[in-house]
C-alpha positions as CSV (number, residue, x, y, z in Angstrom):
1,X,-8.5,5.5,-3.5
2,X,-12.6,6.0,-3.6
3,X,-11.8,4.5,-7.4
4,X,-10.2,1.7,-5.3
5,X,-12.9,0.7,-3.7
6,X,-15.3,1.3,-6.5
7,X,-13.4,-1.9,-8.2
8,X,-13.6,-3.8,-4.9
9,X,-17.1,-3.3,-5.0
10,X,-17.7,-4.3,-8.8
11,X,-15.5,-7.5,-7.5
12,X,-17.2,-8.3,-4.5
13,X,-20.6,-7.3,-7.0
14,X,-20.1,-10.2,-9.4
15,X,-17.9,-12.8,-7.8
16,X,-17.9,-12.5,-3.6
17,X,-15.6,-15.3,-2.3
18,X,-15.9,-17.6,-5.1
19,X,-13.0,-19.9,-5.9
20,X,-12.2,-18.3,-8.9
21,X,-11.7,-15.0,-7.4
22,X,-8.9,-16.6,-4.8
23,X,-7.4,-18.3,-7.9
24,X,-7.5,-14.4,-9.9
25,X,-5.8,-12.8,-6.6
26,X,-3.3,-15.9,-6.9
27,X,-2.6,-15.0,-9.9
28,X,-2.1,-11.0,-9.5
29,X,0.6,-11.2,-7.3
30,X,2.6,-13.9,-8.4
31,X,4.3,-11.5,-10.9
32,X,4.9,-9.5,-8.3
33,X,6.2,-12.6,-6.3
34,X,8.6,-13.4,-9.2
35,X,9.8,-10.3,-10.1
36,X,8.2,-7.8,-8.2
37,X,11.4,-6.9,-6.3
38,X,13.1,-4.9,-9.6
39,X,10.1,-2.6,-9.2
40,X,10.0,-1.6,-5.6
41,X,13.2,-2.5,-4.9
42,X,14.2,-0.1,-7.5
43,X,11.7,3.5,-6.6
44,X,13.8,2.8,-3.0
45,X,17.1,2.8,-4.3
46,X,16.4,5.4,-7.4
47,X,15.2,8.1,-5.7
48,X,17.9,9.0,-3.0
49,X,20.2,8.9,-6.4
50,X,18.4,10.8,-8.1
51,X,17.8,13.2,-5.4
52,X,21.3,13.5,-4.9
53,X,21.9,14.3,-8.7
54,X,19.3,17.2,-9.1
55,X,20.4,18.5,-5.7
56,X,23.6,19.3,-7.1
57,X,22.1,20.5,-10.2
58,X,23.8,17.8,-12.2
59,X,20.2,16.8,-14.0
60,X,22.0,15.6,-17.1
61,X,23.9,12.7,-15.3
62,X,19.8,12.1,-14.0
63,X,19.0,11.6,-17.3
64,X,21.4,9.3,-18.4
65,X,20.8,7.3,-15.6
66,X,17.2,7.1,-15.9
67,X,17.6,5.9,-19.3
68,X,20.3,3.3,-18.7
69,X,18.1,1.9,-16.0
70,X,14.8,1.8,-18.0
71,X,16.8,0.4,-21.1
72,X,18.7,-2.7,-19.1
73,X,15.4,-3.4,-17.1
74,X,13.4,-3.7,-20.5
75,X,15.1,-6.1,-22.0
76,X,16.0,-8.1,-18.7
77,X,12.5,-8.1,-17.7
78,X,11.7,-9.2,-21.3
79,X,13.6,-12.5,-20.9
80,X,12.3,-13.2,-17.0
81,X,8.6,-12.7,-18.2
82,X,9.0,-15.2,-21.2
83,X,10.6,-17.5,-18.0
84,X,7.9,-16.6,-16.2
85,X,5.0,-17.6,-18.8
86,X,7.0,-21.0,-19.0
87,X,7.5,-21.4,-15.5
88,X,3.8,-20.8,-14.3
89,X,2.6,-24.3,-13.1
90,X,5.2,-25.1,-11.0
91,X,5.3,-21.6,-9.6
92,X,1.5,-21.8,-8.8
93,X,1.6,-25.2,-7.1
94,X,4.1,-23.8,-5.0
95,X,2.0,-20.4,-4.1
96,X,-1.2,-22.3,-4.2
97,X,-0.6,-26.1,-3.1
98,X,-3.9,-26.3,-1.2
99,X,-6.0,-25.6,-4.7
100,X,-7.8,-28.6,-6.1
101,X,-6.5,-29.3,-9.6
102,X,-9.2,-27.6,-11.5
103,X,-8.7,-24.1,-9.6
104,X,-4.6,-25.1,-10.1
105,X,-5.2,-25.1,-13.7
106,X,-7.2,-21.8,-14.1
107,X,-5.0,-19.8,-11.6
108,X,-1.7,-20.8,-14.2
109,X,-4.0,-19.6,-17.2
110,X,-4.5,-16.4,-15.6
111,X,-0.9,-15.8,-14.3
112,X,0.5,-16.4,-17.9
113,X,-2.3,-13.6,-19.1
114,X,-0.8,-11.2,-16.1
115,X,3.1,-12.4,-16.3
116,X,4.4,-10.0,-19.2
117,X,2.4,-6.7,-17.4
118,X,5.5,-6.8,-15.1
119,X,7.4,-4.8,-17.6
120,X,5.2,-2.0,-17.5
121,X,4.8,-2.3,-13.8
122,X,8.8,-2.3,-13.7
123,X,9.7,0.9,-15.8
124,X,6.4,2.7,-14.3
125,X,7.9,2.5,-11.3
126,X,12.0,4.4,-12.5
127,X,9.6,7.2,-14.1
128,X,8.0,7.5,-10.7
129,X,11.3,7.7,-9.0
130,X,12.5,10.0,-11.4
131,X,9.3,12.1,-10.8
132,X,8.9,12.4,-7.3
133,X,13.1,12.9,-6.7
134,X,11.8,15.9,-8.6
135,X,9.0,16.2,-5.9
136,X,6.7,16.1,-8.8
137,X,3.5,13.3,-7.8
138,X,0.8,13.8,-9.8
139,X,1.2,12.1,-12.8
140,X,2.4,8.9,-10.6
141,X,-1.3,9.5,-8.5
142,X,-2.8,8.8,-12.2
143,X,-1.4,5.2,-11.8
144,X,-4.1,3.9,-9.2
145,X,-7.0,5.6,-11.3
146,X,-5.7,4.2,-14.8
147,X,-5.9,1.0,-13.0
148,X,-9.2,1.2,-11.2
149,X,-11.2,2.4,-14.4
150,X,-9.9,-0.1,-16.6
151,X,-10.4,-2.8,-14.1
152,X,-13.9,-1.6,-13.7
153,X,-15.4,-0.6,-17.2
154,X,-13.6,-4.0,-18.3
155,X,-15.9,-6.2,-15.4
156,X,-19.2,-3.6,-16.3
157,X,-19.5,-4.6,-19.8
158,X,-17.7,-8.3,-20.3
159,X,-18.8,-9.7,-17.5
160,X,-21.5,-11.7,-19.1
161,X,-19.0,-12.9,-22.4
162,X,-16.0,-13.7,-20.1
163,X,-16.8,-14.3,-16.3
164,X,-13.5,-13.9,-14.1
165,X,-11.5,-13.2,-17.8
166,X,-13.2,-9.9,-17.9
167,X,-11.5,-9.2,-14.6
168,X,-7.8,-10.8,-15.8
169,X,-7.9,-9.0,-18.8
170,X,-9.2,-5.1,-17.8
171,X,-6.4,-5.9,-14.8
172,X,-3.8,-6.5,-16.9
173,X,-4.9,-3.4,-19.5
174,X,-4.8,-1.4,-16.5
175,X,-1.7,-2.2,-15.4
176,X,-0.1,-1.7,-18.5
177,X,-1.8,1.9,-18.1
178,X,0.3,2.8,-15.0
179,X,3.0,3.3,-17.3
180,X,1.5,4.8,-19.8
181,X,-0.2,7.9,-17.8
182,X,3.5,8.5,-16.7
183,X,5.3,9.0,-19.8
184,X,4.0,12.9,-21.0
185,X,4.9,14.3,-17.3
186,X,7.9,12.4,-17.9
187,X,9.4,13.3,-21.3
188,X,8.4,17.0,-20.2
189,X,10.3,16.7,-17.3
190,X,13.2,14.4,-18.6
191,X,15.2,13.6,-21.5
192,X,15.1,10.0,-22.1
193,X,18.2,8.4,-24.6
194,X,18.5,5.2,-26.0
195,X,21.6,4.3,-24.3
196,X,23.0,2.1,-22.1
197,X,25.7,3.1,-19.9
198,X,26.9,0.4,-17.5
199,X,30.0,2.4,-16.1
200,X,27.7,5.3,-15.1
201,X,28.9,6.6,-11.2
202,X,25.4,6.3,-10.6
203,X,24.9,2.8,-11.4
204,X,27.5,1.8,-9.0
205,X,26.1,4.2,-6.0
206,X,22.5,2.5,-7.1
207,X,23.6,-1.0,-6.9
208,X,25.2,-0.2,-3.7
209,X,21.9,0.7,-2.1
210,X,20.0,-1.9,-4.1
211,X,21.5,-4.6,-3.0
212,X,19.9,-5.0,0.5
213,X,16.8,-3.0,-0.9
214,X,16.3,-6.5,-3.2
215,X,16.1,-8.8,-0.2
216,X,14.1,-6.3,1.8
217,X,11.6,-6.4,-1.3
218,X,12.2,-10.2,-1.5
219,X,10.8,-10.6,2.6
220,X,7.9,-8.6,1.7
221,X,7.1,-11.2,-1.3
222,X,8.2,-14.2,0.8
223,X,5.0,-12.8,3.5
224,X,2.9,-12.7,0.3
225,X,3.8,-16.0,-0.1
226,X,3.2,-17.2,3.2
227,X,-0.6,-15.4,3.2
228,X,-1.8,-17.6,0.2
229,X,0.6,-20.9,0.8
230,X,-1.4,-21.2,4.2
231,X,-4.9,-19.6,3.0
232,X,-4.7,-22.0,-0.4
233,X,-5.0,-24.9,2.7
234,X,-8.5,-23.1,4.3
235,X,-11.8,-23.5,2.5
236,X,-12.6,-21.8,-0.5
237,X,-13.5,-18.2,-0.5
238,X,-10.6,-17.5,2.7
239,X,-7.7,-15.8,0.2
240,X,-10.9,-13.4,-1.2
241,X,-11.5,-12.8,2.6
242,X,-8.0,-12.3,3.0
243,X,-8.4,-9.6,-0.2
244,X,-11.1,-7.6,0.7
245,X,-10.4,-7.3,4.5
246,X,-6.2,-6.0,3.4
247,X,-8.1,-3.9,0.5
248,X,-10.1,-1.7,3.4
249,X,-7.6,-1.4,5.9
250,X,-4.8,-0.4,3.2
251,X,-7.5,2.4,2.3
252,X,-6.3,5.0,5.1
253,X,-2.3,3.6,4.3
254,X,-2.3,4.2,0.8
255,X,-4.1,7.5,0.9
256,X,-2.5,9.2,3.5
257,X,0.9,6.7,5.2
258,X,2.3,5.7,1.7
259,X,1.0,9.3,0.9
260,X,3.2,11.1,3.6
261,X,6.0,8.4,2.8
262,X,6.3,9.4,-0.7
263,X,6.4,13.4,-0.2
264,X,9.0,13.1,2.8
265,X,11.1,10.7,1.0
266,X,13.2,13.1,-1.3
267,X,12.9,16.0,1.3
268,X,14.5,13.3,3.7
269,X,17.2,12.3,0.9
270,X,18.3,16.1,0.1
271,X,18.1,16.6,3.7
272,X,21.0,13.6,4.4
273,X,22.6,14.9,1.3
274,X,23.0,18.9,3.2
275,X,23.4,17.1,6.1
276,X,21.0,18.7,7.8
277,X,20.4,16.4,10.9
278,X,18.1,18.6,13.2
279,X,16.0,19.2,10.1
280,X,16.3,15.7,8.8
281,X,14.9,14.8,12.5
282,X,12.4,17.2,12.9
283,X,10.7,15.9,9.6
284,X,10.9,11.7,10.4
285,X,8.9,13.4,14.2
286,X,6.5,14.9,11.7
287,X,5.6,12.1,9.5
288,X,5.9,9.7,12.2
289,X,3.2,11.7,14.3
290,X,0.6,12.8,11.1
291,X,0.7,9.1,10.4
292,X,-0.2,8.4,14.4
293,X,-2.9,10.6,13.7
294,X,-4.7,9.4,10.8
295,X,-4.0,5.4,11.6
296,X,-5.3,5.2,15.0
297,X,-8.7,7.0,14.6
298,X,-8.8,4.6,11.4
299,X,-8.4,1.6,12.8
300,X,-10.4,2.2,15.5
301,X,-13.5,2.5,13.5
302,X,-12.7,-0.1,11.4
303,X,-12.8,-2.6,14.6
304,X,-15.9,-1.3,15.5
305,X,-17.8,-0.8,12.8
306,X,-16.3,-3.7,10.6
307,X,-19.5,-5.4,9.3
308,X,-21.4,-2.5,8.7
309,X,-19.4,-1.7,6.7
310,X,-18.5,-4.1,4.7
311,X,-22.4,-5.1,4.9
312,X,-22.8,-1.3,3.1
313,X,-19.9,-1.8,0.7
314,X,-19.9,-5.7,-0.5
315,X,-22.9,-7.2,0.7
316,X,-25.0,-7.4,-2.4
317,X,-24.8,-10.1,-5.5
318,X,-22.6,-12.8,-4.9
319,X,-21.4,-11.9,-2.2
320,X,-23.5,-13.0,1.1
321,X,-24.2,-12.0,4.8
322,X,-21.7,-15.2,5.7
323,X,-18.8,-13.4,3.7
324,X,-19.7,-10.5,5.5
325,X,-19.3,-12.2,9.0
326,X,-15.9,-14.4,7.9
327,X,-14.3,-11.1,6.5
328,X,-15.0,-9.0,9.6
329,X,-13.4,-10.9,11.6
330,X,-10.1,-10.6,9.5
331,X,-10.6,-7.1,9.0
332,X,-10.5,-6.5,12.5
333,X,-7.3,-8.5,13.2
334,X,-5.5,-7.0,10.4
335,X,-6.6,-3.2,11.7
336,X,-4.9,-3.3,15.0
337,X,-1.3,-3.5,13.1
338,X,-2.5,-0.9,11.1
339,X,-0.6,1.8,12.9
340,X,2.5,-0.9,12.5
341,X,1.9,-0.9,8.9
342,X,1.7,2.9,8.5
343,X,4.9,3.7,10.8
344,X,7.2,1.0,8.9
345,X,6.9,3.0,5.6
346,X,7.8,6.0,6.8
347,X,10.6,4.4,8.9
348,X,12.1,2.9,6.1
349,X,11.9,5.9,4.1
350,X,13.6,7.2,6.7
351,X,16.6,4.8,6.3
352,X,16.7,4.9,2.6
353,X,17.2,8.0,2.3
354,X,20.3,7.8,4.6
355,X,21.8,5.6,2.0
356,X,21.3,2.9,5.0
357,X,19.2,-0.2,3.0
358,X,20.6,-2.5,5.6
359,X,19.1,-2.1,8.7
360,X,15.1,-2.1,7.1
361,X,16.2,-5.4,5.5
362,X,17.8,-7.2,8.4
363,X,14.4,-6.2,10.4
364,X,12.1,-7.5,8.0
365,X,14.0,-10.3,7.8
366,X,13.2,-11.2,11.8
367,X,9.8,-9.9,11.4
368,X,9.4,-12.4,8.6
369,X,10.5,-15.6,10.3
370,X,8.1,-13.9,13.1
371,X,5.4,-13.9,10.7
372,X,5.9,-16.8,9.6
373,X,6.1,-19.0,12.9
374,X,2.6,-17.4,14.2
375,X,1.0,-17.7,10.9
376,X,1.9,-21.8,10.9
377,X,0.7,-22.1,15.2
378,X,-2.5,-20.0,14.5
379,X,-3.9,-21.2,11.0
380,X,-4.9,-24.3,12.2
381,X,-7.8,-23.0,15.5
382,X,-8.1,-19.2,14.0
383,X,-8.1,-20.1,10.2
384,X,-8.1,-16.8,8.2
385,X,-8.2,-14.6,11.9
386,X,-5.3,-16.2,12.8
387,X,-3.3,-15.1,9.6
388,X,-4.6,-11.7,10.2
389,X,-3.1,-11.7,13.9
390,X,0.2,-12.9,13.3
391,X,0.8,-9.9,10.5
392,X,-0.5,-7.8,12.6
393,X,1.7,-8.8,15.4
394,X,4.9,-8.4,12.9
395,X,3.7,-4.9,11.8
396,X,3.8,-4.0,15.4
397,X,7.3,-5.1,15.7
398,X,8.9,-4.0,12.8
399,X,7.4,-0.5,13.2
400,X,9.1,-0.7,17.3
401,X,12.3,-1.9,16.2
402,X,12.3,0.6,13.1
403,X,11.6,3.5,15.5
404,X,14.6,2.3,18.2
405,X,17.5,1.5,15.7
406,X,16.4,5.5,14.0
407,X,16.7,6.9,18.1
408,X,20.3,5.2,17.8
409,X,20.9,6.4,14.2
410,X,20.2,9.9,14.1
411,X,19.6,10.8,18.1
412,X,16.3,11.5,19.5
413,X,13.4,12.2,16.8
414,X,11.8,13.3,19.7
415,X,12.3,16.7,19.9
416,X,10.9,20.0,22.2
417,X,7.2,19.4,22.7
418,X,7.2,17.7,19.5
419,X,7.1,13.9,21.2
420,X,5.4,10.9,19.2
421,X,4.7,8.9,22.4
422,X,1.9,12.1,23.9
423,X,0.8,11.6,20.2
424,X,0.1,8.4,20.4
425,X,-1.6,8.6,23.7
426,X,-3.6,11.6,23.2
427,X,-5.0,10.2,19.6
428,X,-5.8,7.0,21.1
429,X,-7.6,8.9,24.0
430,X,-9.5,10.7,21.4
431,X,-9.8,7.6,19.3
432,X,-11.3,5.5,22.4
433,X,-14.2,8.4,22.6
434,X,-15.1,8.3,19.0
435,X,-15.1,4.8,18.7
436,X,-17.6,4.3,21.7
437,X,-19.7,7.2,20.4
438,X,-19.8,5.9,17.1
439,X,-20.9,2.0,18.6
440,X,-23.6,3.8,20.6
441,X,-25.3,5.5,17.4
442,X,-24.6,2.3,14.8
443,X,-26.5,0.2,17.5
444,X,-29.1,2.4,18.4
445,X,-30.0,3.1,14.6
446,X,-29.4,0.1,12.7
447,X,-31.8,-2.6,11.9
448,X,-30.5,-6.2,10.4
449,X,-33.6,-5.9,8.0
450,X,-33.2,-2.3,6.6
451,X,-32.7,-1.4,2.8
452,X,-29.2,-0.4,1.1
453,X,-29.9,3.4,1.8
454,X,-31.0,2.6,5.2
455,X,-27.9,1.1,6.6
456,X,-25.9,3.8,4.5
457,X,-27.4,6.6,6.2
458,X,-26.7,4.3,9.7
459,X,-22.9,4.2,9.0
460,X,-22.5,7.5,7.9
461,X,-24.3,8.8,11.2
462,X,-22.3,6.8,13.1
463,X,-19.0,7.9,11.4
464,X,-20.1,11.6,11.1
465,X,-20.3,11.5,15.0
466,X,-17.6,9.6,15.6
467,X,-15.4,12.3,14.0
468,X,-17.4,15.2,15.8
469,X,-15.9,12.9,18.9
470,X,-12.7,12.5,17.8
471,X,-12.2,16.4,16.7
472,X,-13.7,18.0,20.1
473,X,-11.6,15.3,22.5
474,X,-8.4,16.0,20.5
475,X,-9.4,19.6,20.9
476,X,-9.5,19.3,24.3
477,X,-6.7,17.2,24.9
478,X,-5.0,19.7,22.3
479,X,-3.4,17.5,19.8
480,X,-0.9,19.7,18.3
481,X,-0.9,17.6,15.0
482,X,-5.0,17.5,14.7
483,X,-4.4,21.6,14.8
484,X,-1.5,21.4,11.7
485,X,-3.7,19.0,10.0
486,X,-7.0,21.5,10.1
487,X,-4.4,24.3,9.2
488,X,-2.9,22.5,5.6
489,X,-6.4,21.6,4.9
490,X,-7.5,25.3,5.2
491,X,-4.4,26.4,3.4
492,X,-5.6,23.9,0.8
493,X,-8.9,24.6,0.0
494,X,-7.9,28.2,0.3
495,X,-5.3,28.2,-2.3
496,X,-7.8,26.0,-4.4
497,X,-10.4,29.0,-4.0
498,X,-8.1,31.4,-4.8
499,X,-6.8,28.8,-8.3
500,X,-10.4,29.1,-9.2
501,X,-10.9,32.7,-9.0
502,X,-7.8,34.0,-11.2
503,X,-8.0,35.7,-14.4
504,X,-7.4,33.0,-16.9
């Protein structure tokens, strides 16, 4: 993740908000938009299967599987790319209809460049599934820093030759590298066969599951859509905003909701599969409240310390003190669903693994006309904040109607003294402290005229206290999961210590 916003920096370095950086995050998602539903559509659905399969020790029917699945989705995704590449202006005029012709014309040159990556993407993400049913997540953490290096080293030194290109091109590379920093943990682990096998049991179980788990990935693309059809319409430089404020708030959801998501997920499947549903209960509690804890604190400080830091991170090069103001704004809209956000992807996990794809999809389908409806009434007077709100607002309500149809589903996650609502109260309690405490220090300290190192050393004062806050409130107010969170960490760094001090 700190590689993650290394590249956001290097972006915001050398192009800010300038059109052609809306027209290159146009064109990065539109495979994604296209076709982008086999991939995550597909880790859903694979790894309850999967899970099942090595849970009853059956790991050659795994393989089998894995292989018919990577073979078909080659050569299937081989054909929709070439479509793709063909299909790229009209798909872009629909994505971007506000663009001016010019920026219409570069954004369909760079999706063709990006279009055939989504193979790679594709099959990267079966060798994940196949890897993390095994509860084995390293190699698929190597996917973010393949991409993130490439990405960078390719903007550091071709900048100057190929402007924007250099970004296209190191993107694509590193996409291409998500596979490939797979495939030795993989073909230790698995035993991959040229063969396709359509009358596999496990096709039939997967394509009962993937079914809804399609449409559910299709909603998620159709809000994508949404985001840029109406940003395209605001003035150039708002879809960038749009990026970089999404980029920082996903920071504490990929590295530690989407991280708790992924580890729970096949203990949640192989505890469906035992049917073990005290257990099964007692771990959806526990993700659901860790996640309470890290989101809340998080978004928090990202409300009120938005432009500092964003000032501290971006504001250098191209990119100016009125991109600093514009995306604060947005970034603080889009951190109150954070929490939403977070508590989806472990609900749905939740649901997936029960074999249940339906009830996720049938929510995000509400949520999307929701999003959808505020998104068209608050464009107009908010602009970019406005966009920001309404998915916020949907985040909220997914993650509330998530949580209520799991109460009726599997009885009350709420168990003991182990309830998500004194959670959520207490954190925010805690939350509201450090917040204030860190305002206090950020105003008293920092000065509009100060250097880079200057305003650094503000923020990190003012985040430094603001976790000293948070840690003696939550002490006080004895936060149960702020204690098991100290206690892994310890556990950690003590089993590290103890790595590094072995005979080799």
């Amino acid at each position: 993740m700190l590689l993650g916003f290394a590249r956001e920096v290097v972006n915001a370095r050398y192009f800010g908000e300038a059109w052609e950086y809306d027209a290159f995050i146009v064109a990065a998602i539109i495979p994604t938009l296209v076709f982008g539903v086999f991939n995550g559509a597909l880790v859903s659905a694979l790894v309850p299967v999967f899970s099942e399969y090595f849970a009853a020790k059956h790991e050659e029917d795994a393989w089998r599987l894995s292989s018919t699945v990577i073979n078909v989705l080659f050569f299937v995704l081989l054909v929709a790319a070439a479509l793709g590449w063909l299909a790229a202006p009209w798909i872009v005029r629909i994505v971007a209809i506000g663009f001016p012709a010019d920026h219409l014309a570069e954004t369909v040159r760079m999706t063709r460049i990006l279009m055939p990556t989504i193979i790679a993407t594709s099959i990267a993400g079966v060798v994940q599934a196949v890897l993390n049913a095994q509860q084995r997540y390293r190699a698929a953490a190597l996917q973010g820093i393949a991409l993130n290096v490439l990405t960078v080293v390719a903007v550091l030194a071709f900048f100057r030759q190929y402007g924007i290109y250099a970004l296209v091109f190191g993107y694509a590379a590193g996409l291409v590298a998500q596979l490939l920093v797979q495939v030795p943990s993989f073909l230790r682990r698995s035993k991959y066969r040229f063969v396709i096998d359509l009358k596999h049991p496990g096709i039939t179980a997967l394509f009962v599951i993937l079914g809804p788990i399609i449409v559910g990935s299709a909603v998620g693309q159709v809000n994508l859509l949404v985001d840029k059809y109406f940003a395209s319409s605001l003035p150039a430089g708002a879809i960038s905003a749009m990026n970089y404020a999404t980029k920082l708030v996903g920071f504490p959801q990929q590295l530690f909701a989407v991280a708790i998501a992924t580890v729970i997920f096949p203990i949640l499947s192989a505890q469906f599969a035992t049917r073990e549903t005290a257990a099964l209960r007692q771990t959806a509690s526990t993700g659901l409240r860790m996640t309470t804890l890290i989101t809340i604190p998080a978004a928090a400080m990202l409300i009120v310390l938005a432009q500092p830091i964003l000032s501290v991170l971006f504001e250098r090069g191209a990119f100016t003190y009125g991109d600093v103001v514009r995306t604060a704004g947005a970034l603080q809209y889009y951190a109150v669903g954070l929490l939403g956000i977070a508590a989806s992807i472990v609900l749905t996990r939740c649901f997936f693994a029960m074999r249940d794809s339906r009830t996720p999809v049938i929510v995000a389908v509400g949520v999307m006309a929701q999003n959808i409806v505020l998104s068209a009434l608050l464009v107009g007077p908010y602009g970019v904040n406005g966009l920001a709100i309404s998915n916020s607002a949907s985040s909220l309500t997914e993650a509330l109607v998530l949580f209520w149809l799991l109460h009726r589903r599997i009885g009350p996650v709420d168990e003991g003294g182990d309830l998500i609502g004194s959670c959520i109260l207490r954190v925010s309690i805690a939350s509201f402290a450090m917040a204030g405490a860190a305002l206090v220090v950020h105003r008293v300290l920092w000065h509009p005229a100060g250097t880079l190192f200057q305003h650094a050393a503000t923020l990190t004062a003012a985040l430094v206290t603001g976790g000293v806050v948070f840690l003696a409130v939550g002490a006080a107010l004895r936060v149960r999961e702020l204690a098991m969170l100290l206690a892994m960490a310890a556990d950690y760094v003590e089993r590290r210590a103890a790595s590094a001090a072995a005979p080799r």
